[in-house]
C-alpha positions as CSV (number, residue, x, y, z in Angstrom):
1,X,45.9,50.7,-117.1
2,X,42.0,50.1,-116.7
3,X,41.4,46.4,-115.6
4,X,38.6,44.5,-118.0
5,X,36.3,42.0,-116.6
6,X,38.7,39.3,-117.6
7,X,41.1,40.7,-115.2
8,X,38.9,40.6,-112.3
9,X,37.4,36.9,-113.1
10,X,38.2,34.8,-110.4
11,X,37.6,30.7,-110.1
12,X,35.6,29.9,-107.0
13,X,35.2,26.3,-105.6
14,X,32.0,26.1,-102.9
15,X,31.7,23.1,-100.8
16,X,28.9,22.6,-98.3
17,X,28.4,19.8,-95.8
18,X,27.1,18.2,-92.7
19,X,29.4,17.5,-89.9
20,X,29.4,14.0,-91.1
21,X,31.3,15.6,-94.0
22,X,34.3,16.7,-92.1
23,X,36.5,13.0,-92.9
24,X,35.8,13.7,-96.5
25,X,36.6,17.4,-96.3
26,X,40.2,16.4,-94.8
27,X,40.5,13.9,-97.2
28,X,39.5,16.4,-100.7
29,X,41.6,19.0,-99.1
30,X,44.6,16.5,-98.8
31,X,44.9,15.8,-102.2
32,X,44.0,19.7,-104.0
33,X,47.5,20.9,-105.2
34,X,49.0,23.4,-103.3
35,X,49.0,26.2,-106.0
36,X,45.3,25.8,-106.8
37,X,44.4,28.9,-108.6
38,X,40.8,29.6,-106.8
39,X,39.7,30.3,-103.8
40,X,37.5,27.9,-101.6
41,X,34.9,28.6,-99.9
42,X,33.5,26.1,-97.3
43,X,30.4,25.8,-95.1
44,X,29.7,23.6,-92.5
45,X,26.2,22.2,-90.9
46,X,27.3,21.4,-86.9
């Protein structure tokens, strides 16, 4: 079986903040279901 683009598509979520953002982080991560289908990718100004 060949995969097709469609197969390979995958959802990404990017988040970037300031340390000042690390409350709000907790709290967004909190409250995301635990069988979010993407990956997250996070990046943090310290």
């Amino acid at each position: 079986m060949v995969a097709t683009p469609s197969d390979l598509r995958r959802d990404l979520i990017v988040i970037g903040g300031s340390a000042g953002a690390l409350e709000a982080l907790r709290t967004l991560f909190s409250r995301l279901p635990s069988d979010l289908p993407a990956a997250i990718l996070v990046t943090v100004h310290i």
